[in-house]
DRENDO-1510 file (C-alpha; in Angstrom, 1 decimal, always signed):
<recs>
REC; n; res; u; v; w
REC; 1; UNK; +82.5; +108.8; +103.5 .
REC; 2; UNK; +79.8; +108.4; +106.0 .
REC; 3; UNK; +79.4; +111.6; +107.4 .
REC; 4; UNK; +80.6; +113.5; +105.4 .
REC; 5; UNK; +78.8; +114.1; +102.5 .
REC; 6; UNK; +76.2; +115.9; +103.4 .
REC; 7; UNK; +74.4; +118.9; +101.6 .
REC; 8; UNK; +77.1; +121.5; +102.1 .
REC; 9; UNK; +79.9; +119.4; +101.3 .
REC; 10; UNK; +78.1; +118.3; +98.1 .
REC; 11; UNK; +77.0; +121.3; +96.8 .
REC; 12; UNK; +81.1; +122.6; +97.5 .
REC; 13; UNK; +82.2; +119.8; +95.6 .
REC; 14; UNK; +79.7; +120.2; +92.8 .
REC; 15; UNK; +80.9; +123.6; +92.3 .
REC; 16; UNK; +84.5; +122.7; +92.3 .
REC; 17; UNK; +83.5; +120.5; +88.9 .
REC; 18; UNK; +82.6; +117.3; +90.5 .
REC; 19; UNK; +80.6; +115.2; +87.9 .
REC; 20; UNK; +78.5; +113.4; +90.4 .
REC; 21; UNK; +77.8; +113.5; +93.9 .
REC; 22; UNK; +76.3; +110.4; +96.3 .
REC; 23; UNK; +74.1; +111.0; +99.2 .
REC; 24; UNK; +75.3; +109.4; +102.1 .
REC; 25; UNK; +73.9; +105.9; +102.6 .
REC; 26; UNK; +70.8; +104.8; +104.5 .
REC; 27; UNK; +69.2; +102.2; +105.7 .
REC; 28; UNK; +66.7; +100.1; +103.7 .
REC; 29; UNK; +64.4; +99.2; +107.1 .
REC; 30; UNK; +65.0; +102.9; +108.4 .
REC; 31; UNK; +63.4; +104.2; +104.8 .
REC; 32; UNK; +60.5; +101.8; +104.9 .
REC; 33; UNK; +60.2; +102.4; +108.7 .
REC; 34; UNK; +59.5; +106.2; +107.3 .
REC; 35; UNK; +62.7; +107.4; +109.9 .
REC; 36; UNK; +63.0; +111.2; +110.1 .
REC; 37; UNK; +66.6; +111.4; +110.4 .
REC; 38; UNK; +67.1; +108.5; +107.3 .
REC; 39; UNK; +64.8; +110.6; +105.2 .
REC; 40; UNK; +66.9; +113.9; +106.6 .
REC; 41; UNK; +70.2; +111.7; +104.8 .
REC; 42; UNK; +68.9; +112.2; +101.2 .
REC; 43; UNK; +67.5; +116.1; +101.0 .
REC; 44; UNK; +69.3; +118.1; +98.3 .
REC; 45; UNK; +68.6; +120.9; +95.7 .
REC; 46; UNK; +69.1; +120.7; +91.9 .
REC; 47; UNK; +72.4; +122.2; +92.2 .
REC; 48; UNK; +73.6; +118.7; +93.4 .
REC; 49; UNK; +72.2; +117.7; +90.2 .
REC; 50; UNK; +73.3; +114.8; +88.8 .
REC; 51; UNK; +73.2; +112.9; +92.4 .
REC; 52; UNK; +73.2; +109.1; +93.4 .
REC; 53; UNK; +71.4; +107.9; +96.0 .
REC; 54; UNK; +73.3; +104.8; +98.1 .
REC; 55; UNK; +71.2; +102.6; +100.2 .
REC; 56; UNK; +72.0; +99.3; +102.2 .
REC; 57; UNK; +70.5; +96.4; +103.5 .
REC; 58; UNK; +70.2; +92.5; +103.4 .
REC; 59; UNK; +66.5; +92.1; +102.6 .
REC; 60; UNK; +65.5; +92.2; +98.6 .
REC; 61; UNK; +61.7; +93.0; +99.2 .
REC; 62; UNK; +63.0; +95.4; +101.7 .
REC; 63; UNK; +65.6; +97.0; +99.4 .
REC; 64; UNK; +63.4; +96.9; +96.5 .
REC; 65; UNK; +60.7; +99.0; +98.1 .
REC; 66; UNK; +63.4; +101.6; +99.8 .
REC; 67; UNK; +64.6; +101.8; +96.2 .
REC; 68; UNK; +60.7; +103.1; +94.8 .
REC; 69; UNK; +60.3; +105.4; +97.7 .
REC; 70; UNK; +63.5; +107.2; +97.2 .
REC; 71; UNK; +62.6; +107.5; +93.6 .
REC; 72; UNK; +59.3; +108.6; +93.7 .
REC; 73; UNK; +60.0; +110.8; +97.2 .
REC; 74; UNK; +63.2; +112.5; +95.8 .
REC; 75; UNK; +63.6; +111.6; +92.3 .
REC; 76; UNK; +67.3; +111.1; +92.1 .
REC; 77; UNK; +69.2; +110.3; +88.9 .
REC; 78; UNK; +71.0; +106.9; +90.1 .
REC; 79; UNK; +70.4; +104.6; +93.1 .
REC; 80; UNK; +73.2; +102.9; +94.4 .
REC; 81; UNK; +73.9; +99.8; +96.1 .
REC; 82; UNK; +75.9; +99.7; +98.9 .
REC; 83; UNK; +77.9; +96.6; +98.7 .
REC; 84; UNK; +81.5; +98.0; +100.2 .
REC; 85; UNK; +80.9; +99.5; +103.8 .
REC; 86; UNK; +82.5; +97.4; +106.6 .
REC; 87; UNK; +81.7; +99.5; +109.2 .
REC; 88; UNK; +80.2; +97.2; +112.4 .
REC; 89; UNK; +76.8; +98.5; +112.2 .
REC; 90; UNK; +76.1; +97.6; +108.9 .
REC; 91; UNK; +78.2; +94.1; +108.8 .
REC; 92; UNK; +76.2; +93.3; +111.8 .
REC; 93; UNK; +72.8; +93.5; +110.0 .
REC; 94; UNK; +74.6; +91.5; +107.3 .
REC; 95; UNK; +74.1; +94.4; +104.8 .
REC; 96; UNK; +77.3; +96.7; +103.1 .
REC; 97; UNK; +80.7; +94.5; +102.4 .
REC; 98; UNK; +79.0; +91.4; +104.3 .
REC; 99; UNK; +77.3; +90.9; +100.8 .
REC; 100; UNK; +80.4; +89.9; +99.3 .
REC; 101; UNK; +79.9; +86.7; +101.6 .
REC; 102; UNK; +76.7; +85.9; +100.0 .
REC; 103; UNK; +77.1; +86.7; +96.2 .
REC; 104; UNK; +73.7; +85.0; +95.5 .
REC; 105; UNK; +72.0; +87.4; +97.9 .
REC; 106; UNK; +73.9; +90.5; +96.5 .
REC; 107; UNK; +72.8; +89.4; +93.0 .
REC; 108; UNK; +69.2; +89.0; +94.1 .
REC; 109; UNK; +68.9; +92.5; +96.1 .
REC; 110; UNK; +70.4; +93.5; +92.5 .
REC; 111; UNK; +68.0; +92.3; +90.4 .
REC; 112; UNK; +65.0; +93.7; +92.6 .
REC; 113; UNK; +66.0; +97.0; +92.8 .
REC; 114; UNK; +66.4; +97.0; +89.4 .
REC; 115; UNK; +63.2; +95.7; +88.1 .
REC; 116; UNK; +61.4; +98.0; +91.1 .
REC; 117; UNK; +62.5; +101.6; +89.5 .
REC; 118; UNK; +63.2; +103.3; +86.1 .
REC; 119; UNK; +66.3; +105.4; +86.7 .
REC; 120; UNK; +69.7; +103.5; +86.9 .
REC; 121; UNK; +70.7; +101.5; +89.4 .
REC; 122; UNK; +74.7; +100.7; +90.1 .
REC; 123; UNK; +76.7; +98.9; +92.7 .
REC; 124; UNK; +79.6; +99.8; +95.1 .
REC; 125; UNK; +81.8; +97.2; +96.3 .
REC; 126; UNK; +85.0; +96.1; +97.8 .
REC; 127; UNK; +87.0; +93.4; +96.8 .
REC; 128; UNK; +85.9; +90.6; +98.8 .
REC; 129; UNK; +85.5; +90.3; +102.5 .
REC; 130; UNK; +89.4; +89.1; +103.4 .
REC; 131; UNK; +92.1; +88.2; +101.4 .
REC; 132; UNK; +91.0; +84.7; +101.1 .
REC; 133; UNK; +88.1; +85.5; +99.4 .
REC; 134; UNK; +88.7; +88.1; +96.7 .
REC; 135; UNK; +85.4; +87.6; +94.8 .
REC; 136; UNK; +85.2; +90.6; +92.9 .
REC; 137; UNK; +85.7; +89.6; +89.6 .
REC; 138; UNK; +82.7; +86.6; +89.9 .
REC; 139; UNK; +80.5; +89.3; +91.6 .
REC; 140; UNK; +80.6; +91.9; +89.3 .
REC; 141; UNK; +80.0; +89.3; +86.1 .
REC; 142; UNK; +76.9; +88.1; +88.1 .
REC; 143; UNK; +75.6; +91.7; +88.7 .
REC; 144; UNK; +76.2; +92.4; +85.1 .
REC; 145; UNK; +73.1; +89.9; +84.4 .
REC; 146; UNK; +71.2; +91.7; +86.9 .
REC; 147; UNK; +70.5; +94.9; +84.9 .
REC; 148; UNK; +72.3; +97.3; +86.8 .
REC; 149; UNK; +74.1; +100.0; +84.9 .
REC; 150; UNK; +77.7; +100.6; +86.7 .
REC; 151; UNK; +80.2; +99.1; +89.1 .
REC; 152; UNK; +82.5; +101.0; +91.5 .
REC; 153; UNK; +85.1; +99.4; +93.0 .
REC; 154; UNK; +87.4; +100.0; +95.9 .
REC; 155; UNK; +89.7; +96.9; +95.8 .
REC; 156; UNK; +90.3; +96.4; +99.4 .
REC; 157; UNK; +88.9; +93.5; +101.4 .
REC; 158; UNK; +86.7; +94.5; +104.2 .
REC; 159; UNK; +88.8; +93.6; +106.7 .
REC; 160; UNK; +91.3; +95.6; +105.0 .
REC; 161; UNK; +89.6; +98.7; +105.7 .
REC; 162; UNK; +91.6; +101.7; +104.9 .
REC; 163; UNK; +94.5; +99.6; +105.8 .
REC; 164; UNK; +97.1; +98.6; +102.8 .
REC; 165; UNK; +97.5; +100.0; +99.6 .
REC; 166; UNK; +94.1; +99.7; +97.1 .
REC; 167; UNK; +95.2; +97.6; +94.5 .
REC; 168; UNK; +94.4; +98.6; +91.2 .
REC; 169; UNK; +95.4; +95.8; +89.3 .
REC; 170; UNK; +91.9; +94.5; +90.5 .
REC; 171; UNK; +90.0; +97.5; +89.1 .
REC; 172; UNK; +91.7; +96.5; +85.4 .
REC; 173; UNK; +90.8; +93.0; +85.8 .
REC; 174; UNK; +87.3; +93.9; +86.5 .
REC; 175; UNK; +87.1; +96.0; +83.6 .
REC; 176; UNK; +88.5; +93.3; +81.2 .
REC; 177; UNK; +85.4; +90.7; +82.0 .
REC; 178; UNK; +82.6; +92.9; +81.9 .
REC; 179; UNK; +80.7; +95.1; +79.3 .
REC; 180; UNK; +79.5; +97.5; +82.0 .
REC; 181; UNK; +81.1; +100.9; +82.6 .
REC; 182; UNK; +83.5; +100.6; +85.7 .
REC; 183; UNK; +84.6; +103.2; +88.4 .
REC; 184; UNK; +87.5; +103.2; +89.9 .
REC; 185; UNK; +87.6; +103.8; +94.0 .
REC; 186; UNK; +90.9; +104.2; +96.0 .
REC; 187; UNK; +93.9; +106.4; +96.9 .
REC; 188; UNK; +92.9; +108.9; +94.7 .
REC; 189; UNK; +94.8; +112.1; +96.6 .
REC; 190; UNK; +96.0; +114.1; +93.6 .
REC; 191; UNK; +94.9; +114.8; +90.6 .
REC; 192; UNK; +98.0; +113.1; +89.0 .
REC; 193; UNK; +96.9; +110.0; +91.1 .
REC; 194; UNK; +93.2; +110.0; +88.8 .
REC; 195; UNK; +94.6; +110.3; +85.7 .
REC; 196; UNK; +97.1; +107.3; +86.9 .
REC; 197; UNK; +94.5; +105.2; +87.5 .
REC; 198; UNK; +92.5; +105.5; +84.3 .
REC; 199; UNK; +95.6; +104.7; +82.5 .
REC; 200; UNK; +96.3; +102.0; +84.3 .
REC; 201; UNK; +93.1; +100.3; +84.8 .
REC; 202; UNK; +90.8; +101.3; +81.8 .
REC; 203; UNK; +88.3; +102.3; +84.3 .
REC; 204; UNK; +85.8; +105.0; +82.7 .
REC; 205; UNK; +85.3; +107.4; +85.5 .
REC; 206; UNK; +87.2; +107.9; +88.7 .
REC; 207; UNK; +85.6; +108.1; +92.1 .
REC; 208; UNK; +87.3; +110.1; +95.0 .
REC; 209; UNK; +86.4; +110.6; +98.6 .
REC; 210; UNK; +89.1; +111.2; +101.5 .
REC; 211; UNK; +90.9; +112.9; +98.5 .
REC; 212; UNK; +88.6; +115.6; +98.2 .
REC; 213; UNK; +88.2; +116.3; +102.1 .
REC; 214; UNK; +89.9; +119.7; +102.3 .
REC; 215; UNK; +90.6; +119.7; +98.7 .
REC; 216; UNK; +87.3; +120.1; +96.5 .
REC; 217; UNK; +89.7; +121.4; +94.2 .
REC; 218; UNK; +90.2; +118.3; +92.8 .
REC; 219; UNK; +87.5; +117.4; +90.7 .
REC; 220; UNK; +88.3; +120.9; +88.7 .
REC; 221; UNK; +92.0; +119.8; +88.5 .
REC; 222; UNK; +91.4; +116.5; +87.1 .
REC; 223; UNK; +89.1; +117.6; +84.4 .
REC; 224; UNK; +91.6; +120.6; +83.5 .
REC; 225; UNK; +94.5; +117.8; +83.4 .
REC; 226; UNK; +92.6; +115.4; +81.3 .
REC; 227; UNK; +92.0; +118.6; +78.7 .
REC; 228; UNK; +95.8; +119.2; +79.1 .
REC; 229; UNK; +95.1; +122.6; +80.3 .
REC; 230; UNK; +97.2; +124.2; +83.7 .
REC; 231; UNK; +95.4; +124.4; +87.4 .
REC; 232; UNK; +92.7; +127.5; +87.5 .
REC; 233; UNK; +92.9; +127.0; +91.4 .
REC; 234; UNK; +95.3; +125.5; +94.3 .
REC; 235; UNK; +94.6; +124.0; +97.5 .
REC; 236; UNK; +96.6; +127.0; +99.2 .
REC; 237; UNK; +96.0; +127.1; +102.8 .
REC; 238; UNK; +94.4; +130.8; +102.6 .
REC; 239; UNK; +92.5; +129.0; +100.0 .
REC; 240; UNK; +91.7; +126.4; +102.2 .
REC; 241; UNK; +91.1; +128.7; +105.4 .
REC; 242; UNK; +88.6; +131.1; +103.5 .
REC; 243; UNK; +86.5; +127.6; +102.2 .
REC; 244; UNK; +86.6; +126.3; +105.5 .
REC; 245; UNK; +84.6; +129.4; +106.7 .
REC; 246; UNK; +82.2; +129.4; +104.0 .
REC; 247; UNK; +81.6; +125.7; +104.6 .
REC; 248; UNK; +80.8; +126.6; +108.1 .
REC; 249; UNK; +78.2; +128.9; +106.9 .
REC; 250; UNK; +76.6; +126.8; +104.3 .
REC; 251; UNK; +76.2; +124.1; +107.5 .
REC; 252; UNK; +74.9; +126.7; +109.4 .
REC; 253; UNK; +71.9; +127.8; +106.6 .
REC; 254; UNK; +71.2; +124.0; +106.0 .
REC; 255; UNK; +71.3; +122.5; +109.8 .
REC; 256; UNK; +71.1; +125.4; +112.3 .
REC; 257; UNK; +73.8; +126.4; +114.1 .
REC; 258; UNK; +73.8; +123.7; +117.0 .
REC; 259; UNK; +73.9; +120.6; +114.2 .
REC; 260; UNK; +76.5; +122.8; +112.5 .
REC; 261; UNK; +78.8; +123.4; +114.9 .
REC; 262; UNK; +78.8; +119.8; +115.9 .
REC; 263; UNK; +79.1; +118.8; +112.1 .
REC; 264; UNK; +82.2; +121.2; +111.4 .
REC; 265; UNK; +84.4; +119.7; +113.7 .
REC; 266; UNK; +85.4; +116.6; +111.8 .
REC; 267; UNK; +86.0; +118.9; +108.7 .
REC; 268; UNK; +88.5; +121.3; +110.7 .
REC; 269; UNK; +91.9; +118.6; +110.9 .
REC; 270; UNK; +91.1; +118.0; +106.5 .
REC; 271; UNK; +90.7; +121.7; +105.6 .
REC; 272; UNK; +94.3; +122.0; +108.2 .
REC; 273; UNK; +96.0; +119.3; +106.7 .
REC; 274; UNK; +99.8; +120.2; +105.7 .
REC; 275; UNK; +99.1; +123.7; +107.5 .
REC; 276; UNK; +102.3; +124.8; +109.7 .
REC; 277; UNK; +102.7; +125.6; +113.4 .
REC; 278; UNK; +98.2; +125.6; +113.5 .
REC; 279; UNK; +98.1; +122.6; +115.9 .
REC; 280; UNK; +97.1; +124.9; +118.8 .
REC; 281; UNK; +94.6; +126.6; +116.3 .
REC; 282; UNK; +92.8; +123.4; +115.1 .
REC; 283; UNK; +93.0; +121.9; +118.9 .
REC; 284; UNK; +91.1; +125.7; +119.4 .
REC; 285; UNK; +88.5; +124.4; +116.7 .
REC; 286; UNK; +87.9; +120.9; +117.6 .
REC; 287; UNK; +87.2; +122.0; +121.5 .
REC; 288; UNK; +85.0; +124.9; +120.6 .
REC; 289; UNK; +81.9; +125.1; +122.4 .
REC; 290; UNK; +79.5; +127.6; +120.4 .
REC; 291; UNK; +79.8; +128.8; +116.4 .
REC; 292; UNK; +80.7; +132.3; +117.4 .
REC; 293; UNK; +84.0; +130.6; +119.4 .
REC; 294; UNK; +84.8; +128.8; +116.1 .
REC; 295; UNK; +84.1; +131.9; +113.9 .
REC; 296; UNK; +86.2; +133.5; +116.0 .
REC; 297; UNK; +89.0; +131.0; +115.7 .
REC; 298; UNK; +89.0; +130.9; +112.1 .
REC; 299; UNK; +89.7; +134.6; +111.5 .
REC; 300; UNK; +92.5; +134.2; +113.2 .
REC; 301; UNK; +93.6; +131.5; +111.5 .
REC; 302; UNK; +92.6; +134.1; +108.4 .
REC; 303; UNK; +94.4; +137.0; +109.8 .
REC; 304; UNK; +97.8; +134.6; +110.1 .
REC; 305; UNK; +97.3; +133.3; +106.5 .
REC; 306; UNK; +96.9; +136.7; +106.0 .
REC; 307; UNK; +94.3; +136.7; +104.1 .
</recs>
């Protein structure tokens, strides 16, 4: 989800019952470096509230002091380490899912976050880094000992990337042979799909991503579904089209107009998605040189929804 939770698209989820919301990650060296745009990453008002922090690296000193500077610069309520990203950028410095190749050094940037701040510290991480090497299962009984307080788990293999169905016999495994909560991470698109997996995996809590792109609606339907009431709200593409524009405006208030407009464009083709005879509308959108243009594009996308 690099990207794309940001401010606006946190705070839309939170209102649309999400239980907690993760900055998007940074860099351990950027942080300590004092990096504008890194410390840019984690601004967010108590209306995010409760929000996890998510922060990579490779170095344990290194993480452990990123971990007390976000703590005592931003006081969030969890920090996270990233163990699952397989993005090049992050491999390369041998930080994210490149972990998973190094269990001992995982557990060791573990244990000194830990023991280097008071609020919770938790772990995200993938599977293993190929299908050769599934080491989830060993990894997440050595974090156990580390102090850390949760586990997600996405189980796909790095080199998997989105590829190939997340298989969530691994989440249940996991679950089995530790004592530590566990959250469950992968092709969670419908509400359905979340109560699914905690029925099928044991998992306490259920984290969703690309399923909510679009459709912050989710989180509200899941907790309605798990109280066996009926949807308050639908994913209705005039629904989605009026969201869509006040998303715009809440990127606008936070970033400025220039950042905004840049920012937007990779949200258009998710709040579209399943939309009919709009392809010359969201090609309108994406190619869009100035806010006004897109504002302009969207009500008539409104005005066709007839809104």
């Amino acid at each position: 989800m690099a990207g794309y939770t940001n401010q606006a698209f946190r705070q839309i989820c939170k209102e649309n019952g999400a239980g907690l919301v993760c900055t998007e990650f940074v860099s351990s060296d950027g942080l300590t470096r004092s990096s504008e745009k890194t410390y840019d990453y984690l601004r967010f008002s108590d209306l995010e509230r409760p929000i996890s922090m998510q922060i990579f690296g490779d170095n344990p000193v290194v993480m452990a002091e990123a971990a007390n500077l976000i703590q005592n610069e931003f006081h969030p309520d969890l920090i996270d380490i990233n163990a699952g990203c397989s993005v090049p950028k992050v491999i390369k410095k041998n930080a994210g899912a490149a972990l998973l190749k190094n269990p001992s050094l995982l557990e060791k940037i573990a244990r000194a976050v830990v023991e280097a701040v008071s609020v919770p510290v938790t772990v995200k991480m993938r599977s293993g880094w190929n299908r050769q090497s599934i080491v989830a299962v060993d990894v997440a009984q050595r974090l156990e000992q580390t102090g850390i307080q949760a586990i997600t788990i996405h189980p796909r293999t790095a080199s998997d990337g989105f590829r190939n169905p997340a298989d969530w016999s691994l989440i249940a495994e996991i679950k089995k042979s530790i004592k530590l909560p566990v959250i469950g991470s992968g092709d969670v698109c419908t509400p359905a799909g979340a109560l699914r997996m905690f029925a099928e995996t044991g998992c306490e809590a259920v984290m969703i991503g690309r399923g909510a792109l679009g459709n912050p609606w989710i989180f509200r339907q899941v907790s309605e579904l798990l109280d066996n009431k009926p949807p308050s709200v639908t994913d209705s593409p005039p629904a989605r089209v009026q969201l869509c524009k006040r998303h715009l405006q809440m990127e606008i208030q936070y970033r400025g107009e220039k950042v905004a407009h840049k920012e937007m464009k990779k949200f258009y083709r998710w709040y579209l998605r399943g939309f009919g005879n709009v392809s010359e509308i969201r090609e309108k959108l994406v190619r869009s040189s100035s806010i006004n243009e897109a504002c302009a594009v969207l009500e008539e996308l409104s005005q066709i929804q007839k809104l």
